[in-house]
N, C-alpha and C positions, 0 to 999 in steps of 0.2 A: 504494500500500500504506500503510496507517495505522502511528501508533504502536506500536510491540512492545509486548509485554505480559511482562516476561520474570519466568520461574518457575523459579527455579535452588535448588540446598539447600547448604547446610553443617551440616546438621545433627549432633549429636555421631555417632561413626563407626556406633556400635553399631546406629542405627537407620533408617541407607542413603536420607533421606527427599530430598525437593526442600521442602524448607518452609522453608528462609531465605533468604538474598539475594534475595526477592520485591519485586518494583516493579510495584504494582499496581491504579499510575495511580490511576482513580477509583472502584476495587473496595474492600467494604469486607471486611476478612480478622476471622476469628474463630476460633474453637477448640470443638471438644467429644469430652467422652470419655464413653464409655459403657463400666463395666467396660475390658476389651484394644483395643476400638476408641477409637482415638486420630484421629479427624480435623479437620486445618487445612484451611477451607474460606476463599473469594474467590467473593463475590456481590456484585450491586447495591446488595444494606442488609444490615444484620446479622439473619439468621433464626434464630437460638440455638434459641427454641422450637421451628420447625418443625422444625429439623435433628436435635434431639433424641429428635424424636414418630419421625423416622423411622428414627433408627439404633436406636430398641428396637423399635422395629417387625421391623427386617430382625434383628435381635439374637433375639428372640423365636420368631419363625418357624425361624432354626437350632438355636436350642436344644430346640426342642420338637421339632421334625423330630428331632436326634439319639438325643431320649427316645424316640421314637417306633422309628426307625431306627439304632440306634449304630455299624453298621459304615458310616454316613457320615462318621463323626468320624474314624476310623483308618482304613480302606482308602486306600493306596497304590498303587492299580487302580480305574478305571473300575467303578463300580456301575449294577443295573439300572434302568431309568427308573421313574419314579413320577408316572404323571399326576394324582393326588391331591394331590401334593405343592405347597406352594407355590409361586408364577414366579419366587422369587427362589432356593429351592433347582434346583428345573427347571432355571435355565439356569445353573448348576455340576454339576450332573449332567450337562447335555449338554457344555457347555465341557471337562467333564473327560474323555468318552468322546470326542472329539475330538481330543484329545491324550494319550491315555493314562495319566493320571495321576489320582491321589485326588482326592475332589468336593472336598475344603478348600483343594486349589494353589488354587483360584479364589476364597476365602471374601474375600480383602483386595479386589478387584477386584469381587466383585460385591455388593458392601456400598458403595462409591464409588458405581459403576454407578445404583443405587437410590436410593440419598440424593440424588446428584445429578438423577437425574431428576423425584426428588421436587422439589427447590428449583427446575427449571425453571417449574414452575408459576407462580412468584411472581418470577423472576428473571434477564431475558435472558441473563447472563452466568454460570457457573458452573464453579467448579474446586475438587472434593476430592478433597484426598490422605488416602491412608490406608497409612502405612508404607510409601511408594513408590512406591503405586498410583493411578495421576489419573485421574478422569474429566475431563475437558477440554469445557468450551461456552465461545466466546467469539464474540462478534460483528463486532464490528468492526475490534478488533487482532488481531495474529496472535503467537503466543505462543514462547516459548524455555524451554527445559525441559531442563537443566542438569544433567551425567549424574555421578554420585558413584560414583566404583569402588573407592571403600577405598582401599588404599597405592598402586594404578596410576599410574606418573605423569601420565595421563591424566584422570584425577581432578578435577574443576571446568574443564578444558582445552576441553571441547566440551559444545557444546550440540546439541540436534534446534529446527528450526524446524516450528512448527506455523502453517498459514495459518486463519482463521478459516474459510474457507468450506469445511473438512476436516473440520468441530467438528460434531456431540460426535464424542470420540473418547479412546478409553483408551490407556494410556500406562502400561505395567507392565513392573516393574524385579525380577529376582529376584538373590542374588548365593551365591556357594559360600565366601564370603572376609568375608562383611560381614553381619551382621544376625540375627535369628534367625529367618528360615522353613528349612524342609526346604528342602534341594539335595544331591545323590549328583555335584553338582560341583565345578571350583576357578574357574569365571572371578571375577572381580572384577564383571562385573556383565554382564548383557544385558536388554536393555533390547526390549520389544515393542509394536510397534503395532497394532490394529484396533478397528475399531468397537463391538467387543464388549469390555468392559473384563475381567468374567469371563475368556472365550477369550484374552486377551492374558494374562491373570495366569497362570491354567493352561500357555500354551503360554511363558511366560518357563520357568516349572520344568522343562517337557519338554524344549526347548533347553536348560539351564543342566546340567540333569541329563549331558547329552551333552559337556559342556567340560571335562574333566581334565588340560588343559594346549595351548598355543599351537597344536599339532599343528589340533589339534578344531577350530577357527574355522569352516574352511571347511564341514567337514562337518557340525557344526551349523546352518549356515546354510542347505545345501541341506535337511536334516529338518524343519528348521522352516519352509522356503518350501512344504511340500508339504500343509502344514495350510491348509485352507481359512477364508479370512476373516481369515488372517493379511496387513498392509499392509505392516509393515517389520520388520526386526530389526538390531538390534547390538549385536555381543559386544566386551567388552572382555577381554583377561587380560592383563595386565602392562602391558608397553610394546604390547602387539601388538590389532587392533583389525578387526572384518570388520563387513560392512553388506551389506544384502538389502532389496529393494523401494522401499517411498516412505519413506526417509530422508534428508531433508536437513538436512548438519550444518555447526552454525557456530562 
């Protein structure tokens, strides 16, 4: 197994990210914001430009979609499909009807999703975050990804191991205690894994929505095992902490 590549955050509380305590070898990290999209990315060289072209690209596409469609902006329930619609709204549409939840649980996740596969073009190695939410590519290290739960004392305490040959792979964080996305939850954080960065963002809020205290762990986790395309989950609240599928924590 190669050098770790570890992706941990302390970021100030209010914005739940993995974006500091990054060691990241011989990647080189950069920043861009577009308008509320805020992403620290980790590529081969610095793609400023391209990373740019692409988050108003996927920026554009939702804003028109919502001129177009406004009850994709606020529904809180699964909307009808739209095969007209762009692949980057399409598959938050479907991610959401998946999980029951509004097409925007998915917007931080599948705006990662697309940026990052944008910069694979140009990039063996690729990791943006976007408020929590990773697309994860890496090659040859295998990566650590460092779980911030707010006041939990569990809090920087553990990490998930990601092996490279598991990559790409999203990695989405939703929290009822920390940050500002919608949650009708209180854990401190749960944290989702699949291949689908979208599907992971949405089905964090589906689970998260379900945790109103220590009780919920378990049965959270069977809800969110029965979504498909779902890899792993972990709920933190408090001191108290449950796990489901390909999770391993270090």
């Amino acid at each position: 197994m190669g050098t770790e590549q570890r992706v941990t955050s302390n970021m100030e509380y209010r914005e739940r990210t993995y974006r500091n305590r990054i060691s990241k070898g011989n990647l080189t990290t950069f920043h861009v914001q577009v308008k509320e999209t805020d992403l620290y990315i980790s590529a081969d060289k610095n793609y400023n430009d391209i990373t740019l072209e692409s988050v108003s690209k996927c920026r554009r596409n939702i804003e028109e979609y919502i001129k177009y469609r406004p009850i994709f902006l606020n529904s809180l329930t699964p909307i009808e499909k739209d095969e007209f619609a762009p692949p980057l709204v399409r598959d938050m549409i479907e991610a959401s009807r998946i999980c029951g939840v509004g097409p925007m649980a998915s917007v931080a996740g599948a705006i990662a999703r697309y940026v990052g596969t944008d910069l694979l073009e140009y990039s063996d190695n690729v990791i943006v975050e976007n408020g929590g939410d990773i697309f994860l590519k890496v090659v040859d290290n295998d990566a650590r990804v460092g779980i911030f739960a707010g006041d939990s004392p569990l809090s920087y305490k553990i990490a998930l191991r990601i092996k490279a040959a598991d990559t790409p792979v999203g990695i989405c964080t939703s929290s009822g205690t920390v940050g500002h996305s919608l949650s009708l939850g209180a854990a401190d954080a749960v944290c989702v894994i699949s291949e689908s960065t979208p599907l992971a963002d949405a089905a964090a809020t589906f689970i998260g929505n379900r945790v109103k205290r220590k009780g919920d762990i378990k049965r959270a986790l069977h809800a969110g095992s029965q979504i498909t395309g779902i890899l792993g989950i972990l709920i933190i609240v408090k001191d108290k902490l449950g796990a489901w599928g390909k999770i391993e924590l270090i």
